[in-house]
N, C-alpha and C positions, 0 to 999 in steps of 0.2 A: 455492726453494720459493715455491711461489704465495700472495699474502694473502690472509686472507678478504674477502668482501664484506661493502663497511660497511653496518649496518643501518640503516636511518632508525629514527625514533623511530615510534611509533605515529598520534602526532598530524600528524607531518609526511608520511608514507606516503599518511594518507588523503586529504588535501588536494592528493596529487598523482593520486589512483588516478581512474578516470573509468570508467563503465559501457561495455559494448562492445555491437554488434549492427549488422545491417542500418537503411539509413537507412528511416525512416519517412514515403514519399513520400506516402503519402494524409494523415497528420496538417502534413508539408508545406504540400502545396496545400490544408488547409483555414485554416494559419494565414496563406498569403498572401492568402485572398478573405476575413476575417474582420476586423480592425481597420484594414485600411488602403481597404477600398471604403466602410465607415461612414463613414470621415472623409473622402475624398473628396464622398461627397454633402451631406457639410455644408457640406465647404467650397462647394462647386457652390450651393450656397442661403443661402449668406452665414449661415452660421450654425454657426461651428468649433466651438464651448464644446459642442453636442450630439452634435460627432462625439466629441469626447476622452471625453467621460463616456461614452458608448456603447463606442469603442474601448479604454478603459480596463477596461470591462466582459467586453468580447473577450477583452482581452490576458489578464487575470489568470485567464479560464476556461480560457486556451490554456493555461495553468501545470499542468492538470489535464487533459489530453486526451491520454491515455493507452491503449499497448493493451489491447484487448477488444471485448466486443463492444458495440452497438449499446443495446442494452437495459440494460445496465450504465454506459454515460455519461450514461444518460437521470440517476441517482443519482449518479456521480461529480462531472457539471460540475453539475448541474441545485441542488441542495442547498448546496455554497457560493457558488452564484450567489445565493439567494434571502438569504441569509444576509451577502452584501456589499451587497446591495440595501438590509439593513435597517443594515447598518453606516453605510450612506453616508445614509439620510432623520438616522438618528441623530445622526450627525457633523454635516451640516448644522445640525438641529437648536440642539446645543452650541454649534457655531460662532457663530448666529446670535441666542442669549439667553442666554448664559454667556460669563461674566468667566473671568481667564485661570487665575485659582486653581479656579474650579468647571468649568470644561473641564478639565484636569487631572486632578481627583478623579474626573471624568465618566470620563473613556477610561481612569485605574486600573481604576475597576472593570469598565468594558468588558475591560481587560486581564484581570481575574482571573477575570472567567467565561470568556474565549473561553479560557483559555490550559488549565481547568479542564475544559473542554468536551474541546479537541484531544486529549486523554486515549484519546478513547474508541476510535479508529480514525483510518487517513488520511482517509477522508470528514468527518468530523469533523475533524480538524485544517485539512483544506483549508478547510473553513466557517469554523473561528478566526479562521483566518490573515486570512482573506477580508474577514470581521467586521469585523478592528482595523485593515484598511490602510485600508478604502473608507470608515470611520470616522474616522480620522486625515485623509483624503483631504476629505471632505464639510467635515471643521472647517476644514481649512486653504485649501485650493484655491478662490480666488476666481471663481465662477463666478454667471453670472447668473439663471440659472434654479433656482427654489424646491427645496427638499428635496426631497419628492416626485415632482418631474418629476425631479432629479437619480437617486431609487431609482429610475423605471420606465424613465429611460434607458439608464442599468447593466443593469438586468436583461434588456432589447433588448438588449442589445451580446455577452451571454452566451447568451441564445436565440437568437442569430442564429450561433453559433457549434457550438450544437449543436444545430439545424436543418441545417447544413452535413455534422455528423458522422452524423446518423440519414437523409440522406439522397441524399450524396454515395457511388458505388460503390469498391471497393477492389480492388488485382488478385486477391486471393483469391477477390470477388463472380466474377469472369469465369468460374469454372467451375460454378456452381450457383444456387441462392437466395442472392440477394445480402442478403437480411435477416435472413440466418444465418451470414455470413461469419465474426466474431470467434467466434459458438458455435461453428465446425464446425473451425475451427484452434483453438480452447482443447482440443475433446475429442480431435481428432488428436493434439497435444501430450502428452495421457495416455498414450496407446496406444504412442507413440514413446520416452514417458518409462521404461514398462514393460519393455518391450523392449533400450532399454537398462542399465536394474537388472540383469535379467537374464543380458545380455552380461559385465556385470561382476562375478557372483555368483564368488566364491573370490577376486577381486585385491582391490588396493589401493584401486581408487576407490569400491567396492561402496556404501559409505556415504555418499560424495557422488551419486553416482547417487541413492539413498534420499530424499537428501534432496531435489535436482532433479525426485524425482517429488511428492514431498510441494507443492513449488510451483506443480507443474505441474495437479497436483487441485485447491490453493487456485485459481487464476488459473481454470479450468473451472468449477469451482462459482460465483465472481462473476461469469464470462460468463453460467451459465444463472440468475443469481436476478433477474434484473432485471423491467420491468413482463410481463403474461403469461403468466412462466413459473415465477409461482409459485406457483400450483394445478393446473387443470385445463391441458394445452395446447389452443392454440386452431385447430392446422392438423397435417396430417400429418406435414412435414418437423419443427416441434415436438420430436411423440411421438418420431420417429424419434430425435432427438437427445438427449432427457433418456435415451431407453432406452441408448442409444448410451455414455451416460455413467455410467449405475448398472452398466453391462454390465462397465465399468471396474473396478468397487470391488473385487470377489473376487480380479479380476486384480491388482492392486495388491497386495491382502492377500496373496496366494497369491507373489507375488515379494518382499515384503519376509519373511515367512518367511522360504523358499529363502536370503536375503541373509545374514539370523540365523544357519544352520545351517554356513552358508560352505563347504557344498562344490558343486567349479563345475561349470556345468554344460554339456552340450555344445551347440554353436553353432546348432542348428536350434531350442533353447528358445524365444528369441525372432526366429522365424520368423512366428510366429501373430501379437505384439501388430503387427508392425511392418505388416503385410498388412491388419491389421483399421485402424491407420492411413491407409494407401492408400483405403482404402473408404469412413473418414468425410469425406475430402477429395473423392473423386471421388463421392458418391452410390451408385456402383454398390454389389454384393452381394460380401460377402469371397469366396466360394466355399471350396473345401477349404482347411483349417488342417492342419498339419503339427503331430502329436500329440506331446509329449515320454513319454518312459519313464516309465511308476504304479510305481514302484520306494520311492519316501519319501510320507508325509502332503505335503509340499508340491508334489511332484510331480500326484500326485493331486487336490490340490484346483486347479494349477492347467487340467489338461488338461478339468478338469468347469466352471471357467471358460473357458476359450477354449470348449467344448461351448458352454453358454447364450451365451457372447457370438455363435459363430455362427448360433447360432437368433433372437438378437434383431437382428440386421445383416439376414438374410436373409427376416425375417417384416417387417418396417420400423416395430419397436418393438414388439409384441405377441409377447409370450413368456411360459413357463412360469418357475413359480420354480426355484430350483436346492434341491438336496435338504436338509432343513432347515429351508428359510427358512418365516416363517409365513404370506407371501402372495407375487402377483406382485411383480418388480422393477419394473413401470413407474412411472416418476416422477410419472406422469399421476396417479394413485390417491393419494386422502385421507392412506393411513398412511406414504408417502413424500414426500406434500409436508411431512410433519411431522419426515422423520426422513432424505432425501436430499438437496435440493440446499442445505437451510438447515437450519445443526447443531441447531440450537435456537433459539425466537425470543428475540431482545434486549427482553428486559421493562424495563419503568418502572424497577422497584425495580434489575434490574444495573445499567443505566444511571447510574442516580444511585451507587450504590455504586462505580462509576469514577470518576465524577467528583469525588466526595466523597474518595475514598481516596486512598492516600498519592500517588500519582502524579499524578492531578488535584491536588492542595492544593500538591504542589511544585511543578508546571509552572507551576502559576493562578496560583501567586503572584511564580515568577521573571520572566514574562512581565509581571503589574503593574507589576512594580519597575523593569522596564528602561521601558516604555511613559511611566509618568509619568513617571521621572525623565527620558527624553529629553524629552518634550513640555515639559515645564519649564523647561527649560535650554533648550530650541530658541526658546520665547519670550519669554523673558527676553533671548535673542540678537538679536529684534528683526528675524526675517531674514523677506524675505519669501516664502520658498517654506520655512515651519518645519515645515509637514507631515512634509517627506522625513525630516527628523531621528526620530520615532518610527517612520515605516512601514519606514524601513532598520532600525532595531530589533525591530520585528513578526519580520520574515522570519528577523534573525538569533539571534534569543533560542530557535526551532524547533527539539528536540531531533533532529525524525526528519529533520531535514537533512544532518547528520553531527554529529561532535565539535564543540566550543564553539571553539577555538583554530581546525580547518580550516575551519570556515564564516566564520571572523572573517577568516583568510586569505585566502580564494573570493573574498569579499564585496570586502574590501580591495582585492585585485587585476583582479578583473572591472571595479568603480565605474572605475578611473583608466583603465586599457584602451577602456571603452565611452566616457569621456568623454574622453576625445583622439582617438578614433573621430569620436564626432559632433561634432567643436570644428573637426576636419575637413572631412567633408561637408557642416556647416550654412556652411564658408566660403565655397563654390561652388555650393553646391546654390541654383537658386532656392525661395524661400519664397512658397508654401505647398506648389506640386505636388511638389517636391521630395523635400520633408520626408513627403508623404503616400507619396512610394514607398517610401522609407526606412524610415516604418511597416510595409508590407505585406513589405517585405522581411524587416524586422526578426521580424515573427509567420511568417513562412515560416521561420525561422530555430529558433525556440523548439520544437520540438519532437525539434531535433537537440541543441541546447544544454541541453536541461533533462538532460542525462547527467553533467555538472559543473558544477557549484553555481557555478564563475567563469566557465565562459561564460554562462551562462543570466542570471548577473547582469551580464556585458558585454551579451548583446543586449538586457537588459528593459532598462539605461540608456540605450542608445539609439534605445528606443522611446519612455519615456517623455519624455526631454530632447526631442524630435521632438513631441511629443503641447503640453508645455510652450510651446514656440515656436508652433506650429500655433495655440492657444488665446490669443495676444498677447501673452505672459510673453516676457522677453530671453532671450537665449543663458544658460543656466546649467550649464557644463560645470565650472566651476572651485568653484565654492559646492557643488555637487554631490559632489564629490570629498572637498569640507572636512569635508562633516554626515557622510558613509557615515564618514570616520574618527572622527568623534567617538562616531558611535554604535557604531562595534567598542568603544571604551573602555567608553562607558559597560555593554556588554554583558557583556561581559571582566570588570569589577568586579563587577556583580551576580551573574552567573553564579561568582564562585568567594567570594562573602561568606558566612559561615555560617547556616544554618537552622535552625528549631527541629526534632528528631526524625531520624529517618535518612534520608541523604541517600541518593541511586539510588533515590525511589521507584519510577521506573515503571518501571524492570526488576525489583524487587521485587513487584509489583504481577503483573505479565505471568509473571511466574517462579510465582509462587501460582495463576495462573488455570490454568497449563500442571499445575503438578502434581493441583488439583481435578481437570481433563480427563483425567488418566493413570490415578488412582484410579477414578472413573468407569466407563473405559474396562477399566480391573481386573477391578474389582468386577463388571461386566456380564459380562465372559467365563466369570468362574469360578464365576458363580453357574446355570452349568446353560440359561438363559435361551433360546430357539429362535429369536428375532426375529431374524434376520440384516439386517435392513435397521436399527435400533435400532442394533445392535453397527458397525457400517460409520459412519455415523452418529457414536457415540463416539470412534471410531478418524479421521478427519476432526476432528474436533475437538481431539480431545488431540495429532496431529500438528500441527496449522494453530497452535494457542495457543503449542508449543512454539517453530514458526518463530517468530513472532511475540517470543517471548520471548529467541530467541537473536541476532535482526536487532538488538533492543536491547541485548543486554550485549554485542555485537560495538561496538554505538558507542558506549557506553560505556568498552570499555575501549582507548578510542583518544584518550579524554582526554589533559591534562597527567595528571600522578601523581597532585597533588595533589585530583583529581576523580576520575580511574579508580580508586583505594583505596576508596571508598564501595563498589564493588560487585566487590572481588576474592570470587574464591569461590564465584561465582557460573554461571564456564562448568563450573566442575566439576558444580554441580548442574544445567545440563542436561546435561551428555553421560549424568550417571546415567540422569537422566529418560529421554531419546531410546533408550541401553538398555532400561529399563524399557518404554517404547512396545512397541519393535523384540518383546521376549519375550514381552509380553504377545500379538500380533499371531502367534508362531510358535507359544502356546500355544493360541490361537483356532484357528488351523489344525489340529494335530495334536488338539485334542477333536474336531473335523467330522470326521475320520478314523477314530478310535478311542474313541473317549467317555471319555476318559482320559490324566491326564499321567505323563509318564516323572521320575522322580526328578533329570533334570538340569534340567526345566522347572521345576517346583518350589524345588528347591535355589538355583537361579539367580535365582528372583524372592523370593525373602526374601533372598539375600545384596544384590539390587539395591534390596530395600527400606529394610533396613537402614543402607546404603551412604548412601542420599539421606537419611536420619534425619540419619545423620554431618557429612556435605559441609551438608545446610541448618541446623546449629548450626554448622559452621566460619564457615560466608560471614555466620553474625548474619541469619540471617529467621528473626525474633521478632516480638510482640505480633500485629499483626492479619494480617499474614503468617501465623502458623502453620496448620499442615496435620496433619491427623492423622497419625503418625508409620507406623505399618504397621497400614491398617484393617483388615486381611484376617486379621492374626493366625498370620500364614504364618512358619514356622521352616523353617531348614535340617535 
């Protein structure tokens, strides 16, 4: 008799698991012409210390150069660029008229805003992070040039990297507008995503599909909100493309139904999304769609979506609304830039309500406590590269990095890896040209390694230890090695000390915002409402908050025990939730059909209401977490 297979632990699994995909040859070749030709030309002008600050600026934007499109990196790198720029005049700063106890108290509380900040989104956590390293960096790193000339250097070292991305072509560019390449593979992506829902409607994966597509709309919709296109568009291929993509949303609706109802269906269903794929990639015009059976409500609504999506393909964005809706679908028009490719705008007052809430106040502050107490200890040690000791604490204290224990691991194992790498090549390598290849090599590198947290921290050590040497600092491979260990400890400690109030805010936090967005997204459907573009809109939202909220209780409960018990109880409350989406979505449908629910629509969303009542008093989200229990007032 065969044994089982032994299971790893949660926290050990993740620290092995590594994202998978095609190499990324144009983020490649933009990080090998990005910090390793800066610092050649400094070196070329006797003047290193302007390439490292500038290459430095590169590297950490490469951290962030990510797929999408064009128009979207303008705000991914562009935003914590600006925001390490002000880390580093600040650092400087402190460095340069603070004692070691008032530098100290300085970068806590830089730690507890940025850490308060990173709350709000990845772009914002990139900015945090960005914040307290070039912060740490400015105070510690002896460099001869003023504050200021150190922030405008950084900031050239990051616009010079994403002047590379908004302007360098990709192989996708090779078949169309190349200034619409990440747009035109995000909105393909939907259509493919679609079509596979649909392939799987009655199996097993049906729900993973669901969700693939769910990702697959977030990732399009941040492709199209970027500068341009978020009012009026400004050129034809634009319209074509926002239309291209609202043309999406019914279709989306119309298959996650279909998925809800689980009976399968036959193979030429998704015939239509996969061909109207074909058509966003090539340009040309879908021609005929292969119509499925008006036999169920979901059939129906979606054969009246494939209808308007081939009217909006083959008119090149100018189309009629579909039956219902209260205007056209172009994205181009006023009442859809308020209600299609951006859910709702991010006001002042949410903003601070993140940051302020549970999830900001626990990040802001576990991030303080690691930041000072390394910086403390690091110079009280007396060492002269003390910087490293908090900016390795920056990176590893980062929730949405993974678990606390596998980043501590990554971390651990990448630093010794990278620095007996470069203990290596600095043996033989001549200095300075050498090390400059070894740079450029190294940013060529970063956009394959940022897939595991221990390569990505093997190649940034041996770019930075290369940037260190370059800049007249000694070989520091072995010191290097010593602070990344003391600061996993000192992260390890703060991260499992106790706090005041419940711990897991920010999956609590995200877990509240998902359920507000479902209610929402309820309460619209059933209230009669004719806006179809409003309702699309909600439903975007309340799935997008959900991902969001389930990417966090997945890392979360990949903790030790001792951290994962804060938020047991919590995947149960969303799989409710994602139910409750999923019915609310199939009851949207069958009213467009029938102006009318069937008693198992009904029945099923108060026993799902109910249900999340239960599971959110098991899991303990209480006080500012709470949610109004069943607004609808819906009984079985």
């Amino acid at each position: 008799m065969s044994r089982p297979a032994l299971a790893l632990p949660p926290w050990l699994a993740h620290a092995l698991r590594a994202q998978r995909g095609p190499v990324p040859w144009s983020a490649v070749v933009r990080g090998a012409l990005a910090a390793g030709p800066l610092l050649l030309v400094a070196v070329l002008v006797d003047r290193p210390s302007i390439g490292v600050v500038a290459a430095l600026g590169a590297m950490l934007a490469g951290t962030n150069d990510r797929p999408g499109s064009r128009r979207a990196s303008i705000k991914r790198l562009g935003v914590p660029a600006l925001a390490g720029a002000a880390g580093l005049f600040l650092g400087a700063y402190l460095g340069d008229h603070a004692g070691a106890v008032l530098l100290t108290l300085g970068l806590t509380g830089l730690g507890l805003v940025g850490g308060a900040v990173s709350a709000v989104g990845p772009v914002a956590s990139g900015a945090g992070t960005q914040l307290l390293v070039a912060a740490v960096v400015g105070a510690g790193m002896p460099l001869p040039e003023a504050g200021w000339q150190r922030a405008l250097l950084f900031l050239a070292g990051a616009l010079w990297l994403l002047a590379l991305r908004l302007v360098l072509p990709t192989p996708q560019a090779l078949v169309s507008d190349f200034r619409f390449d990440g747009e035109r593979e995000a909105v393909a992506s939907v259509y493919e995503a679609v079509a596979a829902l649909l392939a799987a409607v009655g199996g097993e994966a049906a729900m993973a599909r669901r969700a693939a597509l769910t990702a697959a709309l977030d990732h399009a919709q941040d492709a199209l909100a970027g500068p341009r296109l978020r009012r009026y568009a400004s050129s034809a291929a634009e319209r074509r493309l926002r239309a291209q993509y609202a043309a999406a949303l019914p279709l989306a609706e119309a298959a996650t139904a279909l998925a809800w109802s689980g009976d399968a269906l036959p193979a030429r269903a998704a015939d239509g999304p996969r061909r109207l794929a074909v058509a966003v990639r090539t340009g040309e015009a879908c021609g005929p769609l292969p119509a499925p059976a008006r036999s169920v409500p979901g059939l129906r609504a979606l054969d009246d979506a494939l209808l308007h999506a081939a009217e909006a393909f083959d008119r090149g964005g100018r189309k009629s609304a579909p039956k219902g809706s209260s205007g056209p679908i172009d994205l181009g028009a006023q009442q859809t830039a308020r209600h299609g490719l951006h859910l709702r705008p991010v006001r002042a007052k949410a903003l601070l309500r993140t940051v302020t809430g549970a999830g900001g106040r626990e990040y802001g502050l576990r991030v303080a406590l690691s930041l000072g107490a390394s910086a403390a200890v690091a110079q009280a040690l007396h060492h002269v590269h003390w910087y490293w000791l908090p900016a390795t604490a920056v990176f590893l204290v980062k929730p949405d990095l993974g678990p606390l224990v596998s980043r501590v691991l990554c971390r651990a194992a990448g630093t010794v890896l990278g620095a007996v790498v470069f203990a290596g090549f600095a043996a033989v390598l001549p200095a300075p040209e050498g090390l400059v290849v070894l740079v450029a090599v190294s940013g060529a590198l970063i956009p394959v390694a940022i897939r595991h947290f221990a390569a990505q921290t093997a190649v940034i050590t041996v770019l930075v230890l290369s940037l260190v040497m370059v800049g007249g600092e000694p070989q520091a491979s072995w010191s290097r090695i010593g602070e990344t260990l003391l600061a996993c400890a000192i992260v390890l400690l703060v991260g499992h000390l106790p706090a005041p109030g419940q711990r897991g805010g920010n999956v609590r936090a995200r877990l509240g915002r998902a359920t507000d967005a479902a209610h929402a997204y309820l309460a619209q459907v059933l209230s009669g409402a004719d806006d179809r573009a409003a309702r699309w809109a909600l439903r975007r939202e309340a799935y997008r908050t959900l991902a969001e909220a389930r990417a966090a209780i997945d890392r979360a409960s990949a903790e030790l025990p001792t951290l994962a018990r804060h938020t047991e109880g919590t995947d149960a409350v969303a799989a409710t939730l994602e139910r409750l989406v999923d019915t609310t979505t199939a009851c949207a449908v069958h009213l467009d059909d029938t102006g009318q629910l069937t008693p198992q629509h009904t029945e099923r969303l108060a026993t799902l209401l109910d249900e999340l009542v239960e599971r959110r008093e098991r899991a303990g989200l209480t006080s500012e977490d709470d949610r109004p229990a069943n607004p609808l007032n819906l009984t079985a």
